[in-house]
N, C-alpha and C positions, 0 to 999 in steps of 0.2 A: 393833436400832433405832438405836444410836449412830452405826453403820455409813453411814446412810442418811442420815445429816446430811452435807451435802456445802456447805453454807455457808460461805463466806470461801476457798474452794479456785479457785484457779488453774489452766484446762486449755489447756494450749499447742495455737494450731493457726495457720494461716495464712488465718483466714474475713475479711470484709466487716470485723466485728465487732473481730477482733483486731486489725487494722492501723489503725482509726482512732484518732482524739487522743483520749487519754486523757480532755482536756479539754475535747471536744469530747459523750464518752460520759457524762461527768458532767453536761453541760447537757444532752442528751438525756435523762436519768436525771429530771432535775426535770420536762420537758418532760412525759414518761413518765410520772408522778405523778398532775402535773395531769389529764392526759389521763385518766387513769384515775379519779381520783376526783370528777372532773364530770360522769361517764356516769351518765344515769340513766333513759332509755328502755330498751326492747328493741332497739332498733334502734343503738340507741349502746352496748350493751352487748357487741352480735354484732361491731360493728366494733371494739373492744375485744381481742376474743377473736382475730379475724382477724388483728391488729397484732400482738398478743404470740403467735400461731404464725408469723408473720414472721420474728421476730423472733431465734425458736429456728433458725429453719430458715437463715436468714443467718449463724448464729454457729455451724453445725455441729458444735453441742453435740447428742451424742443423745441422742433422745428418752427414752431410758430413765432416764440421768441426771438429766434434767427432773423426768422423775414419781418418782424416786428423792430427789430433793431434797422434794418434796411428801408425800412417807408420813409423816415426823414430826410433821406439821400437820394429819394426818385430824381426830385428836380434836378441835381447836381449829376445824377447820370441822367439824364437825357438830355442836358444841357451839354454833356460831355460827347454822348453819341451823335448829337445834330451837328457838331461841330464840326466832328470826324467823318460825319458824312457827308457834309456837302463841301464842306473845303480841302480834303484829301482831291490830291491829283494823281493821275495813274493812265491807263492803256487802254484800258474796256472800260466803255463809255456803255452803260445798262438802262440810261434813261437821262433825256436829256428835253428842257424847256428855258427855251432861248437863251439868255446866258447862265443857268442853273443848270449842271452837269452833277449826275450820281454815278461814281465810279465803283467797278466792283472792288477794289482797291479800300474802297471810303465806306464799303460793308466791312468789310474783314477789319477797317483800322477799327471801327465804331462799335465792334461785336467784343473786338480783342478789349478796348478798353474797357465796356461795361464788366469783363469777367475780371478785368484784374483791378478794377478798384472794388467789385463786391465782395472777392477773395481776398481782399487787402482787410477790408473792416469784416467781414467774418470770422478770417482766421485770429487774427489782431486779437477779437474779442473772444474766440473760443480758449484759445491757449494763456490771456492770459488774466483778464477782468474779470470773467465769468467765472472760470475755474481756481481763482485764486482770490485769498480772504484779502484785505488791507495790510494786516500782521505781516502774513509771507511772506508778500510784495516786497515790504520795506526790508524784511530779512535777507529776500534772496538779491537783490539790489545791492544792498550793503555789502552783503558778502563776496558780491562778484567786483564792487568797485575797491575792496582794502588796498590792493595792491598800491592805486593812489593816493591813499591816507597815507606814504611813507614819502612823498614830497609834498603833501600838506594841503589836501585837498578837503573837502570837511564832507567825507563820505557819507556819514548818519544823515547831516543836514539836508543833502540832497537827496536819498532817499525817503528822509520822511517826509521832506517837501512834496516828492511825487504823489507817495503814497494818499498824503492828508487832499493835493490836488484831484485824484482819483475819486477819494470816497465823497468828496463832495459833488460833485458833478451832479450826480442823483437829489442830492439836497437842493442845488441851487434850480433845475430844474422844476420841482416840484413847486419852488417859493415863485419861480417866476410864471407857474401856471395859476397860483392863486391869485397873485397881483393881478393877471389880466384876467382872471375872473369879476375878480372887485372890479375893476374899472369898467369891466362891460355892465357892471349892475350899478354901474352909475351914468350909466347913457355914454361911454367909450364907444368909438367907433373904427376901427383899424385897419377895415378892408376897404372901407370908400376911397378914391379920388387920388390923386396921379400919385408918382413914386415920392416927391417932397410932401405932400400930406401925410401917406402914410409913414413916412419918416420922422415926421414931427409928433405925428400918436405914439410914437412910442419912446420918447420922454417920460408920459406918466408910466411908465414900465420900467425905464432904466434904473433911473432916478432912485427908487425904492427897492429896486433890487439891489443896488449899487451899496444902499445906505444898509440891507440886513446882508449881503455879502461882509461887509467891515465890520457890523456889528458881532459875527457869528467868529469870525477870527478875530477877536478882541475877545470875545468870551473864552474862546478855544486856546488863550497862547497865557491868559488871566490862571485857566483850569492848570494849564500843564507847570504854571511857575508856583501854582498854591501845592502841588505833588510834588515840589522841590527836581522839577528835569532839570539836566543838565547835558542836554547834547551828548549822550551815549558815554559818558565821561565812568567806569565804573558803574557802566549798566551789566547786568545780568538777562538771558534769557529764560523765561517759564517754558518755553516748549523749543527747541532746539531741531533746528533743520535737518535732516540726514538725507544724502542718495542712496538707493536702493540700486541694486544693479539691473532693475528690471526702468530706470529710469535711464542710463548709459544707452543701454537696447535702443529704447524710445528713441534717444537724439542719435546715437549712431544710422536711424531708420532714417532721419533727417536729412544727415547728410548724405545718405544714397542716395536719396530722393532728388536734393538738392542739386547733386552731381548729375543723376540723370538726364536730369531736364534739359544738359547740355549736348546731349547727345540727342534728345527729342526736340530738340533744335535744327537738327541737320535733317529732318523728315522734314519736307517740303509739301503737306498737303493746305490747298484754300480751301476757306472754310466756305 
């Protein structure tokens, strides 16, 4: 399962997706957001879904990858759909056992929610983990935050925070699928026996994850002070950012898109 977390992972290629401005993918990202959480028809919701397979398909991330980053989030959507379906209240009553009612109401909420939180961590990741290095990130980040560096906000800092937060994820991920390897090859047991058992198995998991998490940012902050950093203070860039104009297009496509959805708002079709 650990395996299938592919969040904050970096895949190099040469798509649409990878060559534009970092800082250009981060305003498409909010763009992308909106869009998504103002849908609220049928019909705004298809167009939705149409966008964020776009979207996969321009960034020549495969498909399998996609739905591989989506397994660790079944439980979290269906926990989410069952919610929506049997405690939504509504008119049409589609099936009902004694005091347990399924409204057609409590489909449509439970259908709409699974598509907008799988287009939430889809899009999220196609526009901008996937298709962007660690480097970018921190560049395009910075660059869009300067404007607060001028009442004294420590823009680099928080950029590289994210950035260094991002590229580890896959790291810490990885440590913490060997850990519970080791401990099932010592007679661990983590699936047995009510919910405070297995809460207490996973002690020998935290524990040590906890101590090579601090150990690894104590190695990593030791690296960047033996380089003499100093918080972007008379840094220079090796590779320097630029918009393309074929990168404008891109987000001006954004915002139409963006915009539309409000008007595929006012189509009234159930789904």
């Amino acid at each position: 399962m650990l395996k299938d977390i592919t969040l904050g992972q970096y895949f190099p290629g040469d798509s649409i997706l990878h060559r534009t401005d970092a800082r250009i993918k981060i305003l498409m990202l909010v763009v992308y957001l909106v869009f998504v959480l103002c849908a609220k028809t049928a019909f705004a919701f298809g167009f939705v879904v149409i966008a964020t397979g776009l979207l996969v398909i321009i960034s020549e991330i495969p498909l399998k990858t996609v739905l591989k980053s989506l397994k660790p989030l079944l439980f979290v959507l269906l926990f989410t759909a069952i919610i929506n379906l049997f405690f939504a209240n509504g008119d049409n009553i589609l099936w009902q056992w004694k005091f347990i009612k399924i409204y057609r109401e409590g489909i449509e909420n439970a259908v709409k929610m699974v598509v907008r939180l799988t287009s939430l961590v889809t899009g999220t990741s196609v526009l901008l983990t996937y298709t962007t290095s660690p480097l970018d990130l921190t560049d395009g980040i910075e660059r869009l935050l300067m404007p607060l560096k001028k009442i004294g906000v420590p823009v680099h800092d928080f950029a590289m925070m994210m950035s260094i937060a991002l590229r580890f994820i896959p790291t810490l991920i990885e440590e913490t699928d060997k850990i519970i390897s080791a401990q099932k090859a010592r007679g661990a047991d983590f699936e047995s026996g009510n919910v405070f058992a297995r809460a207490k198995a996973l002690i020998p998991i935290l524990v040590p994850l906890f101590v090579s998490a601090y150990r690894r940012a104590f190695e990593l902050a030791e690296a960047m002070e033996c380089r003499c950093y100093r918080s972007g203070v008379g840094k220079t860039r090796m590779k320097v950012i630029k918009t393309r104009p074929a990168d404008y297009i891109f987000l001006g496509m954004s915002i139409i898109a963006c915009v539309g959805i409000f008007f595929l708002n006012q189509v009234v079709i159930p789904l």
